[in-house]
C-alpha positions as CSV (number, residue, x, y, z in Angstrom):
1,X,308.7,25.1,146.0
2,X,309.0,21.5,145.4
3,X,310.0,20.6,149.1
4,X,307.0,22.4,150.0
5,X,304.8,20.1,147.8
6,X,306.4,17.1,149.0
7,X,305.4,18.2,152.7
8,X,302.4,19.1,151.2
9,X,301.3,15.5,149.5
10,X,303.2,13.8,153.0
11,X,300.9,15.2,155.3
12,X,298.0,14.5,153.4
13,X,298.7,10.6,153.0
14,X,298.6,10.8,157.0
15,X,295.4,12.4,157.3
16,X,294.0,10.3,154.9
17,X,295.2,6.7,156.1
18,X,294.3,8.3,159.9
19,X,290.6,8.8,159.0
20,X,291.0,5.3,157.6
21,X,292.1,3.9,160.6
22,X,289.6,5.7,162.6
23,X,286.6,4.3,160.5
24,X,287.5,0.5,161.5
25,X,287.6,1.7,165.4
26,X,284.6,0.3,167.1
27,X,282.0,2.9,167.8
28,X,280.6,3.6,171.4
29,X,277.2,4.1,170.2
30,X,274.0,3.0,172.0
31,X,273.2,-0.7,171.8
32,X,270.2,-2.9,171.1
33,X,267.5,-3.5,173.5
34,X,266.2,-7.3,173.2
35,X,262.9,-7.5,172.5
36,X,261.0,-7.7,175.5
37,X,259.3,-10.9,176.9
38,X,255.8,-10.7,175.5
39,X,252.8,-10.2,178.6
40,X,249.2,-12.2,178.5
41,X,246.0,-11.8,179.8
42,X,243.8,-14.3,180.3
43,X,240.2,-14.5,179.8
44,X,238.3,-15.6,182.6
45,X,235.1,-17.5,181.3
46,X,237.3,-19.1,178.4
47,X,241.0,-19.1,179.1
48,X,241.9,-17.9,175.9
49,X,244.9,-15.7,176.3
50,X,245.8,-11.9,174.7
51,X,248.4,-10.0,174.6
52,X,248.3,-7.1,177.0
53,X,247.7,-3.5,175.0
54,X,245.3,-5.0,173.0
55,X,242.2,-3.6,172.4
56,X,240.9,-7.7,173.6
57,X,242.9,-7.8,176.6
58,X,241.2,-3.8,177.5
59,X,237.6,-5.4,176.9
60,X,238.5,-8.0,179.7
61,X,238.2,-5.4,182.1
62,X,233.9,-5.0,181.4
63,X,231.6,-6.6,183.6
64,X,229.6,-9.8,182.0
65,X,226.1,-9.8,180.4
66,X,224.1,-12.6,180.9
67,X,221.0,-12.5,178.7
68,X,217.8,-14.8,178.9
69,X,217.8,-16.7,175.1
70,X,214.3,-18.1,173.7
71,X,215.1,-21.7,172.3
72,X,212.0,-22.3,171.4
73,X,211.8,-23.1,167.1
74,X,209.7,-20.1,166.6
75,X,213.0,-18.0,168.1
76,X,215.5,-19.7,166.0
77,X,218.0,-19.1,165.1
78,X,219.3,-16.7,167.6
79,X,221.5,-13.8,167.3
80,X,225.0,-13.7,168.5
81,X,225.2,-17.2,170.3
82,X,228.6,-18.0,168.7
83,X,230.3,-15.3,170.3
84,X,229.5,-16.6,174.0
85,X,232.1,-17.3,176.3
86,X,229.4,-19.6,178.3
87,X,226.2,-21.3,177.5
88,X,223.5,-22.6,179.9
89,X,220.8,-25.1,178.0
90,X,218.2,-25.5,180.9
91,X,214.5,-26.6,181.1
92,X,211.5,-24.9,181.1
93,X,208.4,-25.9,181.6
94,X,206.7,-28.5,179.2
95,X,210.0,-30.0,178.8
96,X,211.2,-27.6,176.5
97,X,214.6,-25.6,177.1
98,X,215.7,-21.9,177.4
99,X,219.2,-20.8,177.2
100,X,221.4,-18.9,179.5
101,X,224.5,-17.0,177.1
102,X,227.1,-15.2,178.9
103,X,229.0,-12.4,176.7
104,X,232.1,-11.5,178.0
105,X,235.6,-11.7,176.5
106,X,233.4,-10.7,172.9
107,X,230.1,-8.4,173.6
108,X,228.0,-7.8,170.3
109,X,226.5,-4.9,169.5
110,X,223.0,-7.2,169.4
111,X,221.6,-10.3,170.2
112,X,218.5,-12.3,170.3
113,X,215.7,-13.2,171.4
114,X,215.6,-11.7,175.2
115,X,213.0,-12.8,177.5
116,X,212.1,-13.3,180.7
117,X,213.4,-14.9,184.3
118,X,213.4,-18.4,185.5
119,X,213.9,-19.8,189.4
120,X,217.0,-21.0,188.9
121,X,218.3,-18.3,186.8
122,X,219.7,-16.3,190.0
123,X,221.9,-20.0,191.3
124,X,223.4,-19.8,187.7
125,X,224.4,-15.9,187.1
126,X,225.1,-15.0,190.7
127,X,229.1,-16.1,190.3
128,X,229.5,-14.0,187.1
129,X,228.5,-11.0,188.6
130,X,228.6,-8.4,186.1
131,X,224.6,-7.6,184.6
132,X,221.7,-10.2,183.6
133,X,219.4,-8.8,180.8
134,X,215.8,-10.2,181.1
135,X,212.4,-9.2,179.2
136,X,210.1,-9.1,182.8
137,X,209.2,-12.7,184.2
138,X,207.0,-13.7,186.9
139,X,207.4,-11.1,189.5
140,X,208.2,-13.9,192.5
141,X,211.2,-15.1,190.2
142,X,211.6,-11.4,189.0
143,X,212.3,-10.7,193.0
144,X,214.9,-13.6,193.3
145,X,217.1,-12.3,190.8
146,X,216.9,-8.5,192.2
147,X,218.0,-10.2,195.6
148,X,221.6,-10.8,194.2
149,X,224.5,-9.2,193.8
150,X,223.9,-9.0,190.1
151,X,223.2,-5.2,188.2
152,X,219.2,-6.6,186.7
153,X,218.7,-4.9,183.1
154,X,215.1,-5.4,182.4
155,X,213.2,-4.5,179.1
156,X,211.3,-1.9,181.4
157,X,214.6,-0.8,183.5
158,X,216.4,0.1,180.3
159,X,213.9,1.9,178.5
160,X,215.3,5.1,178.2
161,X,218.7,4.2,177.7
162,X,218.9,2.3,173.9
163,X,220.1,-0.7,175.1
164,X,217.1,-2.9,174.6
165,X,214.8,-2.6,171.2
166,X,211.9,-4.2,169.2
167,X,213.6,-5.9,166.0
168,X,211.1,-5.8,162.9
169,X,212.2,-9.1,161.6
170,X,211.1,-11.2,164.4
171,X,207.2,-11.6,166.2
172,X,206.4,-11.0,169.2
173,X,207.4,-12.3,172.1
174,X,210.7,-13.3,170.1
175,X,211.5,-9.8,169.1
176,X,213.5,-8.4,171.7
177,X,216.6,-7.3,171.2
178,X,219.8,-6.1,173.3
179,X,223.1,-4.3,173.1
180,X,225.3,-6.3,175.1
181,X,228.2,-3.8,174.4
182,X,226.5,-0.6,175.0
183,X,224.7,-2.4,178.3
184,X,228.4,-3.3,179.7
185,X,229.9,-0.1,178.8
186,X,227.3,1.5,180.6
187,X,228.5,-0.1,183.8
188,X,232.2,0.4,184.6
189,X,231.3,0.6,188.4
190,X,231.0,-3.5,187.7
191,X,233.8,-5.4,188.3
192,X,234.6,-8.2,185.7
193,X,234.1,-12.1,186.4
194,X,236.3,-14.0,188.3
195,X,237.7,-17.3,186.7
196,X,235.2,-20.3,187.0
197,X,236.9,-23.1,185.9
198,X,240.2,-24.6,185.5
199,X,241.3,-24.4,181.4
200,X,244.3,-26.1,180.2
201,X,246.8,-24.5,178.5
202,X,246.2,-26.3,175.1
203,X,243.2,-28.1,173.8
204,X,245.5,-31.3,173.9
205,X,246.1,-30.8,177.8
206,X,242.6,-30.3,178.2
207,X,241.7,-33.6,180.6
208,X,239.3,-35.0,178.1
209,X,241.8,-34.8,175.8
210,X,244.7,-36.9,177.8
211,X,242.1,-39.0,179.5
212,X,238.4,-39.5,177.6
213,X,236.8,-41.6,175.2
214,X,236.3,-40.4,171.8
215,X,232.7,-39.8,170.7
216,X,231.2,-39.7,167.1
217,X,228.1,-38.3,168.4
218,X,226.4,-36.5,172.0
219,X,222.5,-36.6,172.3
220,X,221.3,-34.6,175.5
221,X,217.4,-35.8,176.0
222,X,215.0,-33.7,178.0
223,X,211.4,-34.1,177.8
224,X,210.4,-32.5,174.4
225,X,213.6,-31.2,173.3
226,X,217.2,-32.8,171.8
227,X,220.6,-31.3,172.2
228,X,223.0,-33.0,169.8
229,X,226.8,-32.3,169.5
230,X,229.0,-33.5,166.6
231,X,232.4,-33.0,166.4
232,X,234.4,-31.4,163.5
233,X,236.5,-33.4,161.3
234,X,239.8,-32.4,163.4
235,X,238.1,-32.8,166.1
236,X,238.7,-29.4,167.7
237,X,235.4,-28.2,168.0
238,X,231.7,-29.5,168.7
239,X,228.9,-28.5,166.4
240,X,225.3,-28.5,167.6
241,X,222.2,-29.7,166.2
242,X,218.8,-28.8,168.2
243,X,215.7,-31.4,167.8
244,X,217.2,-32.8,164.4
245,X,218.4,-29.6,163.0
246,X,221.3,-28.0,162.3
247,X,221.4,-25.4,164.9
248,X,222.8,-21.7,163.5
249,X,223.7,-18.1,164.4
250,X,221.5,-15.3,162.5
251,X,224.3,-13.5,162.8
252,X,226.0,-15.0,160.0
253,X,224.5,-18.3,159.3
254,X,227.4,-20.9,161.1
255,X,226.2,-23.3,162.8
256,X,226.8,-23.1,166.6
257,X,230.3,-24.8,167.7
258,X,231.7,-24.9,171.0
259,X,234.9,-25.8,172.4
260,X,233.7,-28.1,175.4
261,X,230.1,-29.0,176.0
262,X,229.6,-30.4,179.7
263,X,226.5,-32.5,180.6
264,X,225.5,-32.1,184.2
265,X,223.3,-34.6,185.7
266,X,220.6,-32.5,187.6
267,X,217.7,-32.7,190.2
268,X,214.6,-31.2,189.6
269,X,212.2,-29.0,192.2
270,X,209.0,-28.7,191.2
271,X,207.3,-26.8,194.1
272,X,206.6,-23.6,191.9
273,X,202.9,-24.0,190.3
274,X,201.6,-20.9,188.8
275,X,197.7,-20.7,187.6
276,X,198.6,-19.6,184.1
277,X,201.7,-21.6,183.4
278,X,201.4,-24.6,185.4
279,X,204.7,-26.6,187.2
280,X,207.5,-24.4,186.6
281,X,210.4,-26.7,187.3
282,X,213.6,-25.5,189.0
283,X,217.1,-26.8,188.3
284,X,218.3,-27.3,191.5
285,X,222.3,-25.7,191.2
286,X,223.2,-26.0,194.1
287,X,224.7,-29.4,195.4
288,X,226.6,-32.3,193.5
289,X,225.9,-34.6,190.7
290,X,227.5,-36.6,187.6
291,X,229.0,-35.1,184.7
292,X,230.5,-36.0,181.5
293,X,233.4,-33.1,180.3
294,X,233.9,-33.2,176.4
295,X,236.6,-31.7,174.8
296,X,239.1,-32.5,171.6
297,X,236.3,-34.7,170.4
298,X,236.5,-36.9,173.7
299,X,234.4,-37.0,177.0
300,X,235.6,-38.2,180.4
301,X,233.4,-39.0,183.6
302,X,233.3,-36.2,186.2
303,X,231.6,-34.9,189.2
304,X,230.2,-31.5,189.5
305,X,229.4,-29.4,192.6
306,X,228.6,-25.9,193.3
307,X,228.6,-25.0,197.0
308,X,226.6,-21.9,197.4
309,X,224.6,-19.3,194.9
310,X,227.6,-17.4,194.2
311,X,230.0,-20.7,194.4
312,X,231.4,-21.1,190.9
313,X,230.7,-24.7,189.6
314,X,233.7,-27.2,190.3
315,X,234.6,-30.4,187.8
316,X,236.6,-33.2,189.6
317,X,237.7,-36.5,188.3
318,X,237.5,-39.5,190.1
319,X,240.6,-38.8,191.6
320,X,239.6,-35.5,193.2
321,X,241.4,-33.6,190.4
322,X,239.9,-30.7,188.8
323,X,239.1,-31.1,184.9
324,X,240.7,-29.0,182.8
325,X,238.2,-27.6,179.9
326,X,240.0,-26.8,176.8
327,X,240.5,-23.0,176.0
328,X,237.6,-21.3,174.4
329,X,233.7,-21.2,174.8
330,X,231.5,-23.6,176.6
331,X,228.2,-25.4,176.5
332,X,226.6,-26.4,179.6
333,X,223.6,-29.5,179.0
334,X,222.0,-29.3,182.9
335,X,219.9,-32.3,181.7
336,X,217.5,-33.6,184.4
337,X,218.0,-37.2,185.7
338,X,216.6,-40.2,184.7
339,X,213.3,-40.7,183.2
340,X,213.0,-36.9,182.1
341,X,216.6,-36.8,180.9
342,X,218.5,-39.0,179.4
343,X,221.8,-38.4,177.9
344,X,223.8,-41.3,175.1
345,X,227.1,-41.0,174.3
346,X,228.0,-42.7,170.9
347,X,231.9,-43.9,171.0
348,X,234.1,-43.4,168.3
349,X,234.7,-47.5,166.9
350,X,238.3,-48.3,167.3
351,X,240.3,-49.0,164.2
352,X,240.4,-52.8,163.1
353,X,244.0,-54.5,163.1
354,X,245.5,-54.7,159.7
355,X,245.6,-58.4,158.5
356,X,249.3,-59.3,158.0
């Protein structure tokens, strides 16, 4: 009996220092997979980049709205201006301005105040693509912007499908109101916008950055209006005034800010007269001219050109180079020459020497 608990407690102690010897034995299991390398998409009309899945990066693949902005001061402020990925500030006649807003990369659910076409509206959309919203226009300009490759969304086109409305808030003819997301969704037969212009991969690559002169101030003259760009504290953004005033989104009361604002020196035609209106003046787009590129609170000389209706617009330095814009939205000044326009550039004063 006792030999037989000896074998007993023996035969145990192997078991036991076996399972111990078994536990330190590596294991065969599965290993880790390393975390894979992260993909971006990049929006076209900005540059700014998203990580692919997202619902932003999706939204890429929508066409873009273009929308006809009053700037007059009985339509401001506008609705939804701070979420462009593009803004064209062109004149009108009297000398005043209207506005040009391209919605891409971020399409609100409203904005305001739609209204009609303009002669050189079809030379400035046509490389976008995607859909131009209009409230009607004279019907020789109307026909120039059906002529393009461009989906037309008129206040009478869309008025069965809830896209356009009559806000309450606003008078007449400031009033109108669209739905730049449920207009684009509408449309996935439209392809999206190509890229337009070269973008940096940082705001301090951007060429005005590396290369420009530092500004305190930016006043765009045209006849009986005033574009005016300040730039923020760190110098990252631009914030606009219009005619003296701080210039603001109804949307949430900011004041409009842009990453780049371009000025683009620009002829003028004025062949169009029309019996109610008078001279209707035509930015001519396309062709070549000065330019001045701001970006990181700097701006640098540069020459733009723009080859055909559905060219994109091109920025070279003196050097033939093109000028990288800094990532994010952009203002476009298409200020008429000289005496009409006039554009003055306040430089940032350099800092003193310190006395030894």
């Amino acid at each position: 009996m006792m030999a037989s608990r000896k074998i007993f407690r023996a035969t145990a102690t192997l078991a036991i220092a076996a399972l111990a010897l078994a536990g330190c034995a590596p294991t065969s299991g599965p290993t880790a997979e390393p975390n894979p390398t992260p993909v971006f998409v990049t929006a076209p009309l900005t540059g700014v980049q998203f990580a692919e899945g997202t619902l932003e990066a999706t939204n890429l693949s929508r066409p873009s709205v273009a929308c006809k902005i009053d700037n007059s001061e009985a339509a401001r402020p506008q609705l939804g201006l701070n979420r462009t990925d593009i803004v064209f500030d062109e004149m009108v006649e009297g000398g005043l301005t209207r506005l040009v807003a391209v919605w891409h990369s971020d399409q609100p659910a409203a904005v305001a105040p739609v209204r009609s076409i303009r002669p050189m509206d079809p030379d400035i959309i046509s490389p976008f693509g995607g859909i131009v919203c209009y409230s009607g226009g004279q019907w020789v300009f109307m026909k120039m912007m059906l002529a393009t490759n461009v989906f037309n969304a008129s206040e009478t086109s869309e008025k069965d499908n809830g896209t356009f409305s009559r806000s309450s808030d606003r008078e007449a003819p400031h009033n109108v109101v669209v739905d730049v997301a449920k207009l684009a969704t509408a449309h996935p037969e439209l392809a999206a916008p190509g890229v337009q212009f070269g973008f940096a991969n940082s705001l301090a690559n951007s060429t005005a950055a590396l290369t420009g002169t530092s500004v305190t101030d930016i006043k765009v003259y045209f006849p009986l209006a005033l574009a005016q760009w300040v730039p923020t504290a760190d110098e990252t953004r631009f914030l606009r005034i219009q005619d003296g005033k701080i210039h603001t989104d109804a949307a949430d009361g900011k004041q409009l800010s842009a990453a780049n604002v371009v000025i683009m020196t620009m002829q003028i035609d004025r062949s169009y007269l029309d019996h109610k209106y008078g001279n209707v003046p035509k930015t001519l787009m396309i062709g070549t001219g000065q330019a001045q590129v701001c970006s990181a609170g700097k701006c640098v000389n540069a020459t733009w050109a723009k080859a055909s209706q559905t060219a994109p617009i091109t920025l070279t330095d003196s050097t033939g180079n093109p000028v990288l814009l800094a990532p994010g939205n952009t203002w476009f000044e298409l200020m008429p020459t000289v005496p009409e326009g006039k554009l003055v550039l306040t430089a940032k004063p350099s800092p003193s020497a310190t006395p030894k």
